[in-house]
C-alpha positions in Angstrom: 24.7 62.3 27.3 25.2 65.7 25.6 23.4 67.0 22.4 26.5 66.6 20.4 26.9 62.9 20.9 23.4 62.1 20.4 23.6 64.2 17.2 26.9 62.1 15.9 25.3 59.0 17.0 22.2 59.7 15.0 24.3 60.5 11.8 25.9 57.9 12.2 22.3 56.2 12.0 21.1 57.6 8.9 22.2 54.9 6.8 19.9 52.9 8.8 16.6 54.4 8.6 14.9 51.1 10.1 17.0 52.1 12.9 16.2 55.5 13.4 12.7 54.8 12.7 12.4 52.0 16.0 14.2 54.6 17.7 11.5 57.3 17.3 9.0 54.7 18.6 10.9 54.0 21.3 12.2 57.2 22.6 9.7 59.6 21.1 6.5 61.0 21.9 3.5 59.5 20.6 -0.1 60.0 20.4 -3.4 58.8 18.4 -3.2 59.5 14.8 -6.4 59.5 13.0 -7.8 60.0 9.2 -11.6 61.5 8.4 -13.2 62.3 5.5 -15.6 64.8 3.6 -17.4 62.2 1.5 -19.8 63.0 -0.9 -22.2 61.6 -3.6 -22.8 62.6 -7.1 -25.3 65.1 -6.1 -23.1 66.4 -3.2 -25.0 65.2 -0.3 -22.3 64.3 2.7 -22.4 61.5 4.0 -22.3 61.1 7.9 -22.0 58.1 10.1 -24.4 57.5 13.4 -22.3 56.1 16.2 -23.7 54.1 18.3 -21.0 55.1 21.6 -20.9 58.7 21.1 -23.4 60.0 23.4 -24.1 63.6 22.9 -22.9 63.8 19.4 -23.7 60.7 17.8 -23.6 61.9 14.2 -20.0 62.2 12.8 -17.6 62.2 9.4 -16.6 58.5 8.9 -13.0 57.6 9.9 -10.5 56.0 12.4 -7.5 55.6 14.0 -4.4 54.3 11.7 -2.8 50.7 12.3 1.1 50.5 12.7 2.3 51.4 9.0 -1.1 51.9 7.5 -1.1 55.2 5.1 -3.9 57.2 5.7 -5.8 56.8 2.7 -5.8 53.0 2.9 -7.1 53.5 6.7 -9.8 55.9 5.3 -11.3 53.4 2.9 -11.0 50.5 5.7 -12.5 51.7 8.0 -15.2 53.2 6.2 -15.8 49.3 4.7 -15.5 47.7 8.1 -18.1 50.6 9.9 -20.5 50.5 7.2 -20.4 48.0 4.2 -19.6 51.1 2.1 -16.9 51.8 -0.7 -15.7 55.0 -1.1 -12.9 56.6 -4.2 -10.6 58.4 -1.5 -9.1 61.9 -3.2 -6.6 63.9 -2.3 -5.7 65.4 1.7 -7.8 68.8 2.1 -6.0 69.1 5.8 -5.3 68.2 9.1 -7.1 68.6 12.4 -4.9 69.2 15.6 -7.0 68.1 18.8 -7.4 70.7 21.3 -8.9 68.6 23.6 -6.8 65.7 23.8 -3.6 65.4 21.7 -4.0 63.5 18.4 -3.7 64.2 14.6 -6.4 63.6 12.3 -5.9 64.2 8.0 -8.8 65.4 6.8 -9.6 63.6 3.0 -12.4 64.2 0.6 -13.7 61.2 -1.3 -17.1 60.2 -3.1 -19.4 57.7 -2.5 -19.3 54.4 -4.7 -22.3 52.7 -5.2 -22.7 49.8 -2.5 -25.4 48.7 0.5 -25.1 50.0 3.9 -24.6 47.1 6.6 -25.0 48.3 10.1 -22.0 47.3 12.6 -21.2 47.8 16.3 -19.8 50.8 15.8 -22.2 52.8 13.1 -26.1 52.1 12.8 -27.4 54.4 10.3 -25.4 55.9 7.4 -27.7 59.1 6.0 -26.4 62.1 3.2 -27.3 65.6 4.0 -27.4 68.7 2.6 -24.0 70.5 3.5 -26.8 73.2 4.4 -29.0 71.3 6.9 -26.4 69.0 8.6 -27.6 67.8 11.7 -27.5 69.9 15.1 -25.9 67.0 17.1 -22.3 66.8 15.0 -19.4 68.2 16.8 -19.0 71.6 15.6 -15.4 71.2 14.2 -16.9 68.5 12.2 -19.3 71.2 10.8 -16.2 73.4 9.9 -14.4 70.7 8.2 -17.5 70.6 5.7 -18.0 74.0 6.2 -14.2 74.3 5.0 -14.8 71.8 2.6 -17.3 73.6 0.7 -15.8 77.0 0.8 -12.4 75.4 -1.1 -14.2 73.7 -3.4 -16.4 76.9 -4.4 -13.4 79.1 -4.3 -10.0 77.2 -5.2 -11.0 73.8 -6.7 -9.8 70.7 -4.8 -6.6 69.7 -5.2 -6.8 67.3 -8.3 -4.0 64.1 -7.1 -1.1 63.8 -4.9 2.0 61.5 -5.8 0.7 57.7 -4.7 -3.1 58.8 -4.3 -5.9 57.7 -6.9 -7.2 60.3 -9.2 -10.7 61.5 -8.4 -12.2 63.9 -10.6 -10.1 62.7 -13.3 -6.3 64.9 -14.3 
């Protein structure tokens, strides 16, 4: 089939976004698509997760892989609930890590820690807050960067206060 058909058949799609949107997921390429999240308490301690399947690098950010239609922020505070017992205010997207190593997507929130008990799971056993300074030596070191980032954006530029859809954090 040439280009131009394909393209005049997909115009002729556009009135049917439902359509064009199956046909992506059909046709197109897909890979994991994650969320993680800088979260931090009222004294700005981090808080990081200890998996229990992770091997060499057992302490991480929390997060997860999104379900069919679940926006990223509503994944964020899931899975955070389901790993951990925890609630969490998720703010705004600070950005988005590209895997290297195997394709996949992750957006990168911050959010702050609401006050609730931790409840080990399968997947997390400990929940601990550190000092953005004395982080633990077994966290991937991207993950270090992404609070590294964190910090220096906050210092520097402020964070950015609310995006259309997403709770306020900090307050307008």
């Amino acid at each position: 089939m040439s280009e131009k058909l394909i393209l005049k058949i997909w115009s002729l799609l556009y009135s049917f976004p439902g359509v064009q949107f199956a046909l992506l997921r059909i046709f197109g390429p897909t890979f994991p698509v994650g969320v993680t999240a800088v979260i931090e308490d009222e004294s700005g301690k981090v808080l990081l997760f200890h998996h229990t399947y992770r091997g060499e690098y057992p302490w991480g950010l929390p997060g997860g892989w999104l379900k069919y239609r679940e926006h990223p922020a509503a994944c964020l505070a899931r899975e955070v609930a389901e790993e951990s017992g925890l609630r969490i205010e998720v703010g705004a997207p600070i950005g988005i890590i590209v895997g290297e190593d195997h394709p996949r997507i992750e957006f990168v929130y911050w959010a702050r820690l609401m006050k609730s008990e931790f409840i080990s799971s399968l997947e997390v056993d400990r929940a601990e807050l550190f000092d953005p300074n004395n982080l633990p030596l077994n966290l991937r070191k991207y993950q270090m960067d992404v609070i590294k980032s964190y910090f220096e954006i906050k210092a520097n530029k402020g964070l950015p206060r609310r995006f259309e859809g997403m709770p306020e954090f900090f307050g307008s």
